[in-house]
Each structure stands twice: as structure tokens, then as C-alpha cells.
N, C-alpha and C positions, 0 to 999 in steps of 0.2 A: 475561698472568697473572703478576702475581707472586709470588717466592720463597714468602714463607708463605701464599699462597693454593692454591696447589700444591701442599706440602707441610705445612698445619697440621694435617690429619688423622693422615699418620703423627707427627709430634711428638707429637703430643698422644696417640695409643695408645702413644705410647714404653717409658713407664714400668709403665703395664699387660705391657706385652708381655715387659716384661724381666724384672720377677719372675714370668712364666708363663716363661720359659724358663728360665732361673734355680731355682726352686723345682719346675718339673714336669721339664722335659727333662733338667736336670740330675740330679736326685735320681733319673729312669728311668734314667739312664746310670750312675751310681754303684752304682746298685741291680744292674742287671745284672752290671755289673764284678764286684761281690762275689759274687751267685749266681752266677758263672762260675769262683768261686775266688781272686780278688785282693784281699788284704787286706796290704800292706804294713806295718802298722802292727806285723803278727806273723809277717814274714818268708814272707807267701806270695802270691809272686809271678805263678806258674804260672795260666795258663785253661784251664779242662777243662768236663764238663758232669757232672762226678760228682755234685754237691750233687743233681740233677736224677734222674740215674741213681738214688743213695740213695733219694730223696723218691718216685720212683716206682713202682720196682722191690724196693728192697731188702726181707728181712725184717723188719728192723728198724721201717721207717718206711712200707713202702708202704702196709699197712691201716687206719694213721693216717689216711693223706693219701686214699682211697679212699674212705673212708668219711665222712668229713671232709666231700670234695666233695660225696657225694650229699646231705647235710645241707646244706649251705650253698645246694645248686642248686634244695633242695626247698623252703627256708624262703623264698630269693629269690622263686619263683615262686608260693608258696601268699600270701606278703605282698602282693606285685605286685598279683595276680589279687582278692584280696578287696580291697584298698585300692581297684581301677579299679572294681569292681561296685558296691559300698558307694557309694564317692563317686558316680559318676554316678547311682545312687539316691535321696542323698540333695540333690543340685543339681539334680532332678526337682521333687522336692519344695519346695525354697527357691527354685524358679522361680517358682510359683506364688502370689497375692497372698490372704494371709490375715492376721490380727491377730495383733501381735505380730511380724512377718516380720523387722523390724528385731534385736531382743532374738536369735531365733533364726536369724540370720547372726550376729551378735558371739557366738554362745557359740557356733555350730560351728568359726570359728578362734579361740577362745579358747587352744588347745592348741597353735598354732603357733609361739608364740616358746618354747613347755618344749626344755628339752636332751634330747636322747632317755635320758640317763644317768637321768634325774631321772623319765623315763615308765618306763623299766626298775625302778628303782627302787619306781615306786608297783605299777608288776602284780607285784613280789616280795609286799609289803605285803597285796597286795587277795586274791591269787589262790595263795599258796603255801598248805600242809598245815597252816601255822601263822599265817597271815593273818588278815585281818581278818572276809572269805566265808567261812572257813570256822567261827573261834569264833563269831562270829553264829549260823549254821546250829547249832553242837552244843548254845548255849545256848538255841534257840526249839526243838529238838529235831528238826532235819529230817538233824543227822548223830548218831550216837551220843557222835563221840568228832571233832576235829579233826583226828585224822589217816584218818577215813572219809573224808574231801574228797577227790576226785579230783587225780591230779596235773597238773597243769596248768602250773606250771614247775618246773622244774630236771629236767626229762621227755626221752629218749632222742630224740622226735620233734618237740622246739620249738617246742610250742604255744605257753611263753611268751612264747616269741622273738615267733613268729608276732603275738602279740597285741599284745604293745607296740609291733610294726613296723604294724600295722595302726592302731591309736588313734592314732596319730603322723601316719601319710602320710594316712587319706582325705580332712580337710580340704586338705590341699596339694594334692591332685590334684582333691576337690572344686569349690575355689575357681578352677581354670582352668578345668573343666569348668561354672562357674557361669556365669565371664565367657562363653564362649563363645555359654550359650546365653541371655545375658541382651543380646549384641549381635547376635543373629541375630532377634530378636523372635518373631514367630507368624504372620508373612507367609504363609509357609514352609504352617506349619501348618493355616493356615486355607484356603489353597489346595489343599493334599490333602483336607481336610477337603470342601471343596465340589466334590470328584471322589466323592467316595463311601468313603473312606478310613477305616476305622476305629481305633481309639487304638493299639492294637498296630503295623496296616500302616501307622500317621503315625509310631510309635515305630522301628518296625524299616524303612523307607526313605528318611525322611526326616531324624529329626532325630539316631538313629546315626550316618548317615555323614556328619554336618555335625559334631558333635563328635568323631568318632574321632579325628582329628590332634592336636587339643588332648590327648585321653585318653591318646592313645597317648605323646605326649609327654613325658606327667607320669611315665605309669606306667614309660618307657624310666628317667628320674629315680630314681624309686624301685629300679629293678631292680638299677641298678648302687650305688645307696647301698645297699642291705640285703647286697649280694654283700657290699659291703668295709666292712662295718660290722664294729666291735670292740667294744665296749662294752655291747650288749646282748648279747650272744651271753656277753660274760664274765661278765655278773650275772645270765643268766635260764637261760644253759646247764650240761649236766652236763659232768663230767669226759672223760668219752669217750661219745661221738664229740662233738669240737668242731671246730665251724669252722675253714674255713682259716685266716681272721684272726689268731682265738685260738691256732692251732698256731702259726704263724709266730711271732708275740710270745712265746710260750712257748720256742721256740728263742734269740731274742734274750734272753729274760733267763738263758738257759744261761750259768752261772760260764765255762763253756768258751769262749772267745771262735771256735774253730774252728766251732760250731755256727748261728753267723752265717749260716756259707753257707747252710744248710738252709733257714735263717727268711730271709731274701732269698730264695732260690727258690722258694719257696713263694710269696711276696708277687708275685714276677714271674707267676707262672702264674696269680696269682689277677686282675691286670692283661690277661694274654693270654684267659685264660675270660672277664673281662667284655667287653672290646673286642669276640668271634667272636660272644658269645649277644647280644648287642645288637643287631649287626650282622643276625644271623639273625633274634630277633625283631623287627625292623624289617621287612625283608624280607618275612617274611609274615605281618607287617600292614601293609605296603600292598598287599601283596597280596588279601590281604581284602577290603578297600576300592575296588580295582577288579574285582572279580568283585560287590561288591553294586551 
């Protein structure tokens, strides 16, 4: 075997590899550095875990950061969970061969190349007190007044967060959950089928635990983008309780360059919560999956 027959595979991941360690390992390292306290650039050179201690403990900041999380963990997982149900509901349906089938696959990923800034942006538009659902509704008469509209974003508990993370991912997680069951055929199905299987027990033993891995997969996707997303949470969320994302960048544009540390440790933790909840949600769903 020759030289590059032996080694074209790694040459050839070379340069991938190097801006992955470069741009991720690096920037985790630096990152830490700093939420540990090092910041040379302003003569501090000292590592401690104060930033940490502040952000979790203190008066100042801990009920920020407390509250903060349970928003972030609840908007993670209410997006996650309606995006997996949704989508695989609706790749039920786009499974199945009726007219038109074509037209309605191109308009359900019609939404996937939007930037989420720009989805953010349209549920501000559609869905606020002064939107577009709501002067509609005050001028056909179903509100009195446009601020009768329920709140729906810039709201304590991130619906509109929720909503725009949701319009965004279920094609994405759809579309895996499509492919899966568009290459699995109806073998499957029509073999439970001529056991005596009815639509529910072909649904719930059959073709659940043939798409779960794909599902699960997308939705691992989603879980950790909506954890560390910033940009919705800044244009759809209120002032407090905001995200960690948000808090952290709020520290960074602190004039105080000393405030750094905070917004680094924040960012790091918000890195350590996603890596353990993945991990866990992983964990028991495969678990799942082998008890069905």
C-alpha cells in the first residue's frame, strides 16, 4: 500500500479538522481561560472560580441566572417536543400518495433556508398586541381594541420564542423523519397488517420504533440549537427573565470590561448543561426504544 493510499483520508479531513479544532477547541479553551478569570489584555491574570461563584450564588446575579435557566430549559424542551410530534405528524401525512403530494412537500420545506432572525422577526409582526392577528381581529370585530389580543410574544413564559422555534425546526426534523419512512416502504406494514394489527398497534410497534433514531436524532439537533440560540430569545423575549444566551451577551456588552468574566461563564455553563441534557436525553431514549 502506498503513502497516499494510507493516508489520503486523513489529508484530506486535514483542513476540516483544523478549523474544528481551531474555531471550537480553541475558542472552549479561551473561553474557559476567561470565565476562570484571565484576561490579560486588563492586567488580570489570576484563575479562580469567582465569575461562577458570582453567577450562581451571589445576590446580585444568582436569580438572573436561576431563572434564566428554567426559561431557557423550558423553552428548549416545549420547542424540541412540539417540533418531534408535529413533524412526525405531518411526515405521516406526506407519506401517503394523494394529489398534489409534490406542491405539498416543496411548501412544507419552503421555510428551511429562512434565517431564524427573519422567522423571529415575522411572529413579532403576525403575533404581537400590535401585529397584524391582532388589528385584523379588532377591525372584523372579534377584539375590541388591538391590545385585547393575547400576549403571545414579548410574554414571561416564551411562547413566542416557543413558536418561532417551532415554525422553523418541524420541517427539519419532518424531512428526516420523511426520508426514513419513505425508505422503509409498507413491507413492514402490511405484514403487521395481515397479523391482525390494527392502525394504532401498526403505528405504536411498528413503524414508531423504525423512525425513533432518525426522530430522536433531529430532535437531539434541535434541543441543543434552541438551548444556545440568541436571536430569537433577543427579539421575541422580555426583559427579565431572559435567557442565558441573552444574559451572557448582555454582560459582554457591559462598558466594564471586568464583566466579561460573568458572560464567559455563563456561556461555559450554558455548554456544560447542553453536553449532560443531551447526554441524558439520549440515554432515555434509547432506553425507550428498548423496552418497546
Amino acid at each position: 500500500m502506498g503513502f497516499w493510499e494510507r493516508w489520503r483520508i486523513p489529508i484530506m479531513l486535514a483542513p476540516t479538522m483544523a478549523v474544528i479544532i481551531l474555531l471550537f477547541i480553541g475558542g472552549l479553551t479561551y473561553g474557559t481561560l476567561v470565565s476562570l478569570g484571565w484576561q490579560p489584555i486588563i492586567g488580570r491574570t489570576e484563575i479562580s472560580l469567582q465569575a461562577y461563584q458570582n453567577i450562581i450564588f451571589s445576590e446580585q446575579y444568582a436569580s438572573v441566572f436561576w431563572q434564566g435557566l428554567l426559561l431557557t430549559i423550558w423553552v428548549s424542551f416545549a420547542s424540541t417536543f412540539l417540533s418531534a410530534v408535529l413533524a412526525l405528524a405531518t411526515a405521516l401525512l406526506l407519506r401517503r400518495s394523494f394529489v398534489g403530494k409534490r406542491l405539498a412537500t416543496f411548501l412544507y420545506q419552503l421555510n428551511l433556508p429562512v434565517p431564524h432572525v427573519v422567522a423571529a422577526i415575522g411572529i413579532l409582526f403576525l403575533f404581537s398586541q400590535s401585529g397584524l392577528i391582532s388589528r385584523t381581529g379588532a377591525q372584523i370585530g372579534i377584539f375590541g381594541y388591538p391590545s385585547d389580543f393575547p400576549v403571545v410574544v414579548k410574554d414571561k413564559f416564551g411562547i413566542g420564542i416557543i413558536l418561532s422555534f417551532v415554525w422553523k425546526e418541524v420541517p427539519f426534523v419532518g424531512v428526516i423523519v420523511l426520508a426514513v419512512l419513505q425508505s422503509l416502504g409498507v413491507d413492514y406494514e402490511d405484514l403487521a397488517r395481515s397479523l391482525g394489527a390494527n392502525r394504532w398497534q401498526r403505528f405504536r410497534y411498528v413503524i414508531l420504533p423504525l423512525v425513533m433514531p432518525g426522530l430522536l436524532s433531529g430532535s437531539i439537533l434541535v434541543f441543543a440549537f434552541t438551548f444556545g440560540s440568541f436571536e430569537v430569545p433577543a427579539i421575541l423575549g422580555v426583559r427579565f427573565p431572559r435567557t442565558l444566551t441573552v444574559t451572557a451577551v448582555r454582560f459582554f456588552r457591559d462598558p466594564d470590561l471586568n464583566a466579561r468574566v460573568e458572560g464567559m461563564a455563563i456561556s461555559i455553563i450554558i455548554s456544560i448543561i447542553v453536553f449532560f441534557l443531551v447526554l441524558g436525553y439520549m440515554w432515555l431514549s434509547r432506553r425507550t426504544i428498548r423496552q418497546d
